[in-house]
mmCIF file of the C-alpha atoms, coordinates in Angstrom:
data_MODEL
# 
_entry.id   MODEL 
# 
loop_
_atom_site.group_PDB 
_atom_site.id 
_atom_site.type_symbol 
_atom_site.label_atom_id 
_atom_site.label_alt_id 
_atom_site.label_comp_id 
_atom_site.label_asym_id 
_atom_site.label_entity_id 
_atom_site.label_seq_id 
_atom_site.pdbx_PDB_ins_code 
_atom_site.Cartn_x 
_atom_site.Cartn_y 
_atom_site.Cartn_z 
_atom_site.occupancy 
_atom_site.B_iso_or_equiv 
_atom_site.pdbx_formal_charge 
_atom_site.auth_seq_id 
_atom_site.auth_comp_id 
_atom_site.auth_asym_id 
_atom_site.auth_atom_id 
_atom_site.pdbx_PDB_model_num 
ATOM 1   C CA . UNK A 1 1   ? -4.300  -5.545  4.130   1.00 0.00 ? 1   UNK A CA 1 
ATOM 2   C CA . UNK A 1 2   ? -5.914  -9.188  4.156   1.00 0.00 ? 2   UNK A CA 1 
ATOM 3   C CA . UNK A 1 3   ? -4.672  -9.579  0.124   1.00 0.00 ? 3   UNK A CA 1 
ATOM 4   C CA . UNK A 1 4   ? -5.714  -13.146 -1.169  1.00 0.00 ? 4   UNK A CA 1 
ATOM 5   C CA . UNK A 1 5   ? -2.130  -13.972 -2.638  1.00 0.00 ? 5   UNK A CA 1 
ATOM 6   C CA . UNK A 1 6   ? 0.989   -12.600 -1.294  1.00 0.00 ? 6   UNK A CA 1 
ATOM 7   C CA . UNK A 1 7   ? 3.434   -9.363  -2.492  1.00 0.00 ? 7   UNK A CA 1 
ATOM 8   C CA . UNK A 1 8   ? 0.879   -7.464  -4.464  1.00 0.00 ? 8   UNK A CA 1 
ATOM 9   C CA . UNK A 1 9   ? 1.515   -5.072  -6.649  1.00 0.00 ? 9   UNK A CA 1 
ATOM 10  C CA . UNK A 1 10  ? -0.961  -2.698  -5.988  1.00 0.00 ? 10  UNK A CA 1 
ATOM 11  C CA . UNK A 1 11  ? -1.726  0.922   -6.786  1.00 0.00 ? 11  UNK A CA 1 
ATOM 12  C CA . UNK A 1 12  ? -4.519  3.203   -5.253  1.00 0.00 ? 12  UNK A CA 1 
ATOM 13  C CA . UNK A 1 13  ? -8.222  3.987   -6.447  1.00 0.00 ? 13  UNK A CA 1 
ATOM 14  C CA . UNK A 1 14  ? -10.185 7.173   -5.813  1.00 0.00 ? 14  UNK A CA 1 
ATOM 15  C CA . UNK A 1 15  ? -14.077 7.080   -7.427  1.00 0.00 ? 15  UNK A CA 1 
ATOM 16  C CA . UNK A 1 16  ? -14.631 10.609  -9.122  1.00 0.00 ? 16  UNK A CA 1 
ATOM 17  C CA . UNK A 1 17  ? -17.456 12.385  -9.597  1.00 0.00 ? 17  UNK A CA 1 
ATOM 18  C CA . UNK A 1 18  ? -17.548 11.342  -13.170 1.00 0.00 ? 18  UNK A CA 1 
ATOM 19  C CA . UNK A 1 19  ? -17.307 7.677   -12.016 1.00 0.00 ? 19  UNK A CA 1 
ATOM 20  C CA . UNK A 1 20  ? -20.511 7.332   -10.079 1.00 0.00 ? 20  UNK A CA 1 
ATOM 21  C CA . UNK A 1 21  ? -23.642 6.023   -12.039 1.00 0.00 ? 21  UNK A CA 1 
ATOM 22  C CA . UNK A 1 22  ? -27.205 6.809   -11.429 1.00 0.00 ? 22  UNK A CA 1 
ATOM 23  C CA . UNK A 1 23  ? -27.187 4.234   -8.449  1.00 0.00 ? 23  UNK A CA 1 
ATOM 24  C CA . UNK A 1 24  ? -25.186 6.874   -6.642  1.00 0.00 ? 24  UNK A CA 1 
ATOM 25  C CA . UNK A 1 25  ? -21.994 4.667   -6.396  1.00 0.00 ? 25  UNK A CA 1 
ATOM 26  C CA . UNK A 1 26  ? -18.971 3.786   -9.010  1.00 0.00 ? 26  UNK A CA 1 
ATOM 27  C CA . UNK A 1 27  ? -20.192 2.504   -12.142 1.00 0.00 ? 27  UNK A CA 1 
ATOM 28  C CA . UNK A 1 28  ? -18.878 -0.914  -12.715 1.00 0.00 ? 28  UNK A CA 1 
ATOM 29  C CA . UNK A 1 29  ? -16.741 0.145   -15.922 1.00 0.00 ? 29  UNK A CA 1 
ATOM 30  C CA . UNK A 1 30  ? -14.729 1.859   -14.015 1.00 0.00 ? 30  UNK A CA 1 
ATOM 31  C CA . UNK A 1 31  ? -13.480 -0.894  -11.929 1.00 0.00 ? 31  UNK A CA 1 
ATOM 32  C CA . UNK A 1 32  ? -12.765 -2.806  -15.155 1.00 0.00 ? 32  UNK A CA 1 
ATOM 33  C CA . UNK A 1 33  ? -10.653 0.727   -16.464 1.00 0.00 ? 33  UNK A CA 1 
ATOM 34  C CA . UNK A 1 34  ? -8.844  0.823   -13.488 1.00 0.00 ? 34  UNK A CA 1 
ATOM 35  C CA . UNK A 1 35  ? -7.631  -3.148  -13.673 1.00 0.00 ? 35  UNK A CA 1 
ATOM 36  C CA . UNK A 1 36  ? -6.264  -2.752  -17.037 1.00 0.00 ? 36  UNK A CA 1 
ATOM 37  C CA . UNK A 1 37  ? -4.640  0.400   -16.079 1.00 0.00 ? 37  UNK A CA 1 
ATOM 38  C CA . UNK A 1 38  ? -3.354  -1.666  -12.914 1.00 0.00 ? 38  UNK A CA 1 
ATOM 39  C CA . UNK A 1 39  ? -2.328  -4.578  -15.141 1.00 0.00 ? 39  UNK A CA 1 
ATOM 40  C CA . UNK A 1 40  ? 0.023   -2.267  -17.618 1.00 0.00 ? 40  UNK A CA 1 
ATOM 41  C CA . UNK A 1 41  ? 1.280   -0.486  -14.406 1.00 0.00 ? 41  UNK A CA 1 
ATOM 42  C CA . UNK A 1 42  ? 2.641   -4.268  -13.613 1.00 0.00 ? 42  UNK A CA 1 
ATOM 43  C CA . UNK A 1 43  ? 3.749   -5.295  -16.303 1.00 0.00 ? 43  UNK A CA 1 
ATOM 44  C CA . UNK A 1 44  ? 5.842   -2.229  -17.182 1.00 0.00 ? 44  UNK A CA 1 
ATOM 45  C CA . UNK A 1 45  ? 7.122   -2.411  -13.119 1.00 0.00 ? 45  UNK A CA 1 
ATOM 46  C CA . UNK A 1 46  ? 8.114   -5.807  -14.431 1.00 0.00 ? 46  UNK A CA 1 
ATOM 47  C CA . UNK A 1 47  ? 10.191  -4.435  -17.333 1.00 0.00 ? 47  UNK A CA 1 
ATOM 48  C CA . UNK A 1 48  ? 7.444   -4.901  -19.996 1.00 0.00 ? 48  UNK A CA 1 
ATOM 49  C CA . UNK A 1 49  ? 5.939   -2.184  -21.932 1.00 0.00 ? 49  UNK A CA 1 
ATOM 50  C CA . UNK A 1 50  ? 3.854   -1.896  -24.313 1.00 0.00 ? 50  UNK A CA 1 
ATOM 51  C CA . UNK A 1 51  ? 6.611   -1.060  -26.563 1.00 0.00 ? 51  UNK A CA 1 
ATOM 52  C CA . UNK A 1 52  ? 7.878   -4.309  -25.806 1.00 0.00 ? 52  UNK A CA 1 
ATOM 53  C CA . UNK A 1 53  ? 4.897   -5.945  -26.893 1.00 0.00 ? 53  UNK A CA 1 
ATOM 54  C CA . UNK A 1 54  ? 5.010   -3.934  -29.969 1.00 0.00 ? 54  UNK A CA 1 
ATOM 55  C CA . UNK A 1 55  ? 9.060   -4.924  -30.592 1.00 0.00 ? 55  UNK A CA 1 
ATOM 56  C CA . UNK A 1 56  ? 8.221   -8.159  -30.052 1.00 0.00 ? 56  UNK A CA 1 
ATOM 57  C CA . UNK A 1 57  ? 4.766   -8.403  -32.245 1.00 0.00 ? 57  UNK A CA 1 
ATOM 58  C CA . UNK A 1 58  ? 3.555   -10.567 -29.438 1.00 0.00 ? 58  UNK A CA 1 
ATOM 59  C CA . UNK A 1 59  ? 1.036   -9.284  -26.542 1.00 0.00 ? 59  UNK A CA 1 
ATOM 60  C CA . UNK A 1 60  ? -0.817  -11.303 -23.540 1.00 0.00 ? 60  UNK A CA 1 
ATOM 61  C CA . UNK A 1 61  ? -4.513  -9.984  -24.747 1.00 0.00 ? 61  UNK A CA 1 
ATOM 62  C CA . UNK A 1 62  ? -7.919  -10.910 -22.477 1.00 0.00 ? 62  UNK A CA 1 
ATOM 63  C CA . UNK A 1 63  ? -9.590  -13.830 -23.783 1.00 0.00 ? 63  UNK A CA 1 
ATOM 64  C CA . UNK A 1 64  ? -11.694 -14.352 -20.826 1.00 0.00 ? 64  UNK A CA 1 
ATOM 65  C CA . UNK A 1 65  ? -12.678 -11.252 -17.501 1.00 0.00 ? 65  UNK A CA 1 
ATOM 66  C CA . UNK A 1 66  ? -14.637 -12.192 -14.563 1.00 0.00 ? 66  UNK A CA 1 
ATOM 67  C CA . UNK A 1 67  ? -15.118 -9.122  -11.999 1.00 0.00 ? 67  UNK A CA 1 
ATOM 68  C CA . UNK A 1 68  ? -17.068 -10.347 -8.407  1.00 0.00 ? 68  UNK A CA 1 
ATOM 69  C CA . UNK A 1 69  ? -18.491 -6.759  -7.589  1.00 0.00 ? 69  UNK A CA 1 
ATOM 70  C CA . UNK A 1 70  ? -18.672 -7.595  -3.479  1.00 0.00 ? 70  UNK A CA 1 
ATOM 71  C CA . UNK A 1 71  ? -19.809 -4.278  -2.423  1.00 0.00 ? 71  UNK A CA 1 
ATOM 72  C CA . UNK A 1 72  ? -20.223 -0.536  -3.608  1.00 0.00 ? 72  UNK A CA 1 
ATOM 73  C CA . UNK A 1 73  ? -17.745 2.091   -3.191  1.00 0.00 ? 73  UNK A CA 1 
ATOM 74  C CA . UNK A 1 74  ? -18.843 5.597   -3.102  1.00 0.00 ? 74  UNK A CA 1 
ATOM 75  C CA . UNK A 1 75  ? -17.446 9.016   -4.238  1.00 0.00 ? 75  UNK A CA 1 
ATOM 76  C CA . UNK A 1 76  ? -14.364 9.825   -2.622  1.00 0.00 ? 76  UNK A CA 1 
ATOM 77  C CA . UNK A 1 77  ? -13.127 6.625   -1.118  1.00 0.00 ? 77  UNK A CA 1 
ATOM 78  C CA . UNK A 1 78  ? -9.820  5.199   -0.583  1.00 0.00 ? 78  UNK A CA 1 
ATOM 79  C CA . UNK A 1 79  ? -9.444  2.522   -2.315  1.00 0.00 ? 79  UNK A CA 1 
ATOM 80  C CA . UNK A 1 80  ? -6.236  -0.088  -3.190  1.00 0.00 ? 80  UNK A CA 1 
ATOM 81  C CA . UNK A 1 81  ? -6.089  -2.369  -6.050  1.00 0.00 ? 81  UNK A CA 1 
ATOM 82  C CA . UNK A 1 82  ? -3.882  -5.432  -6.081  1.00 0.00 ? 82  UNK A CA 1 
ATOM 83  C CA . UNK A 1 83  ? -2.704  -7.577  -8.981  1.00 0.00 ? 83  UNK A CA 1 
ATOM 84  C CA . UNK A 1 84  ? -0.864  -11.153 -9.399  1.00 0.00 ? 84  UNK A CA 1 
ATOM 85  C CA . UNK A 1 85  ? -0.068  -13.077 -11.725 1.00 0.00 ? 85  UNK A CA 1 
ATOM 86  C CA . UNK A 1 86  ? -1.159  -16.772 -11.174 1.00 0.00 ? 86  UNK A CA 1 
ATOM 87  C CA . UNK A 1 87  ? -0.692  -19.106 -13.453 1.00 0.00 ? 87  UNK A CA 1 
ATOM 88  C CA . UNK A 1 88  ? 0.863   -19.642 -16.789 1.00 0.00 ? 88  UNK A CA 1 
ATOM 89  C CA . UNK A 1 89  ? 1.394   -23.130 -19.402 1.00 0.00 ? 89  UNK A CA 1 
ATOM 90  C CA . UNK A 1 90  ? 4.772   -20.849 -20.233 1.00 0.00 ? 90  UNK A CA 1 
ATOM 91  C CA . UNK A 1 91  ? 3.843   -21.534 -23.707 1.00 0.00 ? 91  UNK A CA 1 
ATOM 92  C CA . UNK A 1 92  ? 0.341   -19.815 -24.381 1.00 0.00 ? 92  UNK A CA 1 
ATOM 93  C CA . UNK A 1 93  ? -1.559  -18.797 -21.383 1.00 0.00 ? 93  UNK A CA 1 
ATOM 94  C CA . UNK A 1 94  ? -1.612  -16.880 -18.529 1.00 0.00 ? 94  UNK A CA 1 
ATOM 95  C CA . UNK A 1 95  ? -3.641  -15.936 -15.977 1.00 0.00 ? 95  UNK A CA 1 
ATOM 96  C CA . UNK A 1 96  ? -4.392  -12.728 -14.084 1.00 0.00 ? 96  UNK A CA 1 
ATOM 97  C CA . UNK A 1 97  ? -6.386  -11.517 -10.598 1.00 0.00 ? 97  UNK A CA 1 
ATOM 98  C CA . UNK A 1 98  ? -7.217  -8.683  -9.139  1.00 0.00 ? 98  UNK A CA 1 
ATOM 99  C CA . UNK A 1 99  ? -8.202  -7.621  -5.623  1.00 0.00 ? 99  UNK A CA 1 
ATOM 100 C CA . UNK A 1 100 ? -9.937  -3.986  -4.429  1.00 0.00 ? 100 UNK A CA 1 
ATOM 101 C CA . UNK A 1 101 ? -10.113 -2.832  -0.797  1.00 0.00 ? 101 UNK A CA 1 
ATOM 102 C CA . UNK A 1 102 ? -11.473 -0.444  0.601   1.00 0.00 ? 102 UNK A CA 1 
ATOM 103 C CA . UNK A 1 103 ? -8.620  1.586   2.617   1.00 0.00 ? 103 UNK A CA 1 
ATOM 104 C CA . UNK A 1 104 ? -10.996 2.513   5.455   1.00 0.00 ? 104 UNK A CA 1 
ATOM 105 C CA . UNK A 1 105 ? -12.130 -1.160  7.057   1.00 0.00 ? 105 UNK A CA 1 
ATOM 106 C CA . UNK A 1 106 ? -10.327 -3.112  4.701   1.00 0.00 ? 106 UNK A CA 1 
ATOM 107 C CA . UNK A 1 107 ? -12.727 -4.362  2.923   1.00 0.00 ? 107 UNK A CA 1 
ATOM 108 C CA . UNK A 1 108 ? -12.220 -6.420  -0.298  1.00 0.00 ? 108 UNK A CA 1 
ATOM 109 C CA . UNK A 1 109 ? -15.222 -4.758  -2.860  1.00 0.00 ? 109 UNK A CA 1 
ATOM 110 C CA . UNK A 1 110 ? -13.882 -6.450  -5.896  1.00 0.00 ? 110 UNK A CA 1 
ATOM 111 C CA . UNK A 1 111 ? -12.719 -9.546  -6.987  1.00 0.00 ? 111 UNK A CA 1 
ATOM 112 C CA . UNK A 1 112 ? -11.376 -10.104 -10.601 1.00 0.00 ? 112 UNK A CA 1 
ATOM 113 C CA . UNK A 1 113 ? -9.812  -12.664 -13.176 1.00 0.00 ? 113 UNK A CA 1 
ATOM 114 C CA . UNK A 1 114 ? -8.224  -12.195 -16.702 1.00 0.00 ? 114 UNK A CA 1 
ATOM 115 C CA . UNK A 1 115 ? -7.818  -15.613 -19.053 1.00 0.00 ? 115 UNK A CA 1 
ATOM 116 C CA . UNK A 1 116 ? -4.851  -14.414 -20.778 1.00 0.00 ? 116 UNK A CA 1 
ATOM 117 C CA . UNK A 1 117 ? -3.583  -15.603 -24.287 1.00 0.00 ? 117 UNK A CA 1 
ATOM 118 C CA . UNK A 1 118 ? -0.620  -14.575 -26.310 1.00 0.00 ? 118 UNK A CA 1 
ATOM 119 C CA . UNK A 1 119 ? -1.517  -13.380 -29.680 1.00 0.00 ? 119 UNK A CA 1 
ATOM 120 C CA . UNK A 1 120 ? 0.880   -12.116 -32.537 1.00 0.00 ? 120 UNK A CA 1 
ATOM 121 C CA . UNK A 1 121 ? 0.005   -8.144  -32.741 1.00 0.00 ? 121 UNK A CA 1 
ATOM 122 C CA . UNK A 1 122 ? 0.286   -8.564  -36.416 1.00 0.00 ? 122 UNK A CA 1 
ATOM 123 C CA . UNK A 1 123 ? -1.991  -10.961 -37.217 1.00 0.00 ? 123 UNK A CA 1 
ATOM 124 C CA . UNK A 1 124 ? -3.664  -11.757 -33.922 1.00 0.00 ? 124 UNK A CA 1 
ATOM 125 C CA . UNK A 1 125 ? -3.563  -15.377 -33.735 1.00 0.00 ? 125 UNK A CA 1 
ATOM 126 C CA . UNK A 1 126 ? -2.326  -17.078 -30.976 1.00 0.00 ? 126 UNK A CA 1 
ATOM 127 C CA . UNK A 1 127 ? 1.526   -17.538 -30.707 1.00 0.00 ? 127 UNK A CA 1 
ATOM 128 C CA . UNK A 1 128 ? 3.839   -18.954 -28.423 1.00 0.00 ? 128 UNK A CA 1 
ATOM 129 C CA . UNK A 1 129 ? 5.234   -16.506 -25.796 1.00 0.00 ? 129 UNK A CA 1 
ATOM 130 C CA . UNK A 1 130 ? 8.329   -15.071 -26.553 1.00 0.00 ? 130 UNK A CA 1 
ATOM 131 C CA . UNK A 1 131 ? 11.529  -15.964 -24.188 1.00 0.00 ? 131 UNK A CA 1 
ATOM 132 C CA . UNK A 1 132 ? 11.402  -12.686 -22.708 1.00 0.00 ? 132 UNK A CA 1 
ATOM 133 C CA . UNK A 1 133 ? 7.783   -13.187 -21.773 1.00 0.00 ? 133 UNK A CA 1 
ATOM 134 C CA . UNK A 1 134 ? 8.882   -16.152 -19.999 1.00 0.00 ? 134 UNK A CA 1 
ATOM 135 C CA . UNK A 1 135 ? 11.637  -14.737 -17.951 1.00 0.00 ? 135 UNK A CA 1 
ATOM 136 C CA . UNK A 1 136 ? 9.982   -11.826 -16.789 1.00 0.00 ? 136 UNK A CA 1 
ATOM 137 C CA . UNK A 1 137 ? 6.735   -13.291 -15.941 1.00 0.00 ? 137 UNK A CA 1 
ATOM 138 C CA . UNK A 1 138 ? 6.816   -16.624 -15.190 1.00 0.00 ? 138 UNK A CA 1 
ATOM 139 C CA . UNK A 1 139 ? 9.364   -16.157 -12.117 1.00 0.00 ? 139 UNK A CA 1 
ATOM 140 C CA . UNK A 1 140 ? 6.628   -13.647 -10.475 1.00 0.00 ? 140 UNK A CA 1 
ATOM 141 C CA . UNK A 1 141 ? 3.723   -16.415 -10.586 1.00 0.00 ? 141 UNK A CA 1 
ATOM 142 C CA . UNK A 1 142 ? 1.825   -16.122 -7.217  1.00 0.00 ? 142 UNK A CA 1 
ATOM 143 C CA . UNK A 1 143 ? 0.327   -18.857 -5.326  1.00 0.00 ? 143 UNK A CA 1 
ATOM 144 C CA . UNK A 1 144 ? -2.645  -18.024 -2.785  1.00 0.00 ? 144 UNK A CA 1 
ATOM 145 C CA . UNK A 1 145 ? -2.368  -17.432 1.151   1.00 0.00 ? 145 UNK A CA 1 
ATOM 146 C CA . UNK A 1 146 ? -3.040  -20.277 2.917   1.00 0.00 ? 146 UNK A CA 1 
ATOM 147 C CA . UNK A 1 147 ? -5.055  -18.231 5.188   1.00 0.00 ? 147 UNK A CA 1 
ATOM 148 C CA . UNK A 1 148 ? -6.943  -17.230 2.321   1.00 0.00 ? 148 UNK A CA 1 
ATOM 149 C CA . UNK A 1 149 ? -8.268  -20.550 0.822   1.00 0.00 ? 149 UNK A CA 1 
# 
């Protein structure tokens, strides 16, 4: 697949019938649900859970989501979503994209970006990320493809 940054972690996507909206394709909240989804599945593949978060009474929450929404998908499709993580101050910020293609002529229907910020679960205000934050995350920082510019 023509992914804009390189080693995804992806998982696949499947509109149901309970996804598609009265413009006969899949609602646009769905495509948000299945990012988040696709961002825990990551995280946890990276060795943090949500438990973690919890331990740690620190979490990366959304301050910012931009979603492209390229083209329609319909009921039934194969679908793949991707996920990076892109950028990061290592102290407060990080930042998240996501790519969706469709399986059958590869191509990309959405395009999406999380401005991340690490809050203390407690209280949430913004906190510094905790070391384990850093070591887990900031080592899998993706750049983008130069044949994707």
């Amino acid at each position: 697949m023509n992914w804009d940054y390189p080693n995804p972690f992806t998982r696949p996507a499947m509109p149901r019938p309970e996804d598609i909206d009265g413009l006969n394709h899949t609602n646009n909240a769905v495509y948000v649900q299945w990012c988040e989804k696709t961002g825990w599945a990551h995280s946890e593949a990276l060795g943090l859970s949500l438990q973690d978060y919890q331990r740690l009474d620190r979490a990366m929450a959304i301050r910012r989501g931009e979603y492209d929404y390229l083209l329609p998908t319909q009921l039934g499709e194969a679908l793949t979503l991707a996920t990076w993580l892109t950028a990061s101050d290592g102290k407060l910020t990080m930042e998240r994209r996501f790519q969706l293609i469709r399986d059958h002529d590869q191509a990309t229907v959405l395009r999406g970006r999380w401005e991340l910020v690490c809050i203390e679960l407690s209280s949430g205000r913004a906190r510094r990320m905790p070391s384990e934050f850093c070591q887990v995350y900031l080592p899998v920082m993706a750049t983008r493809s130069v044949s994707n510019p």
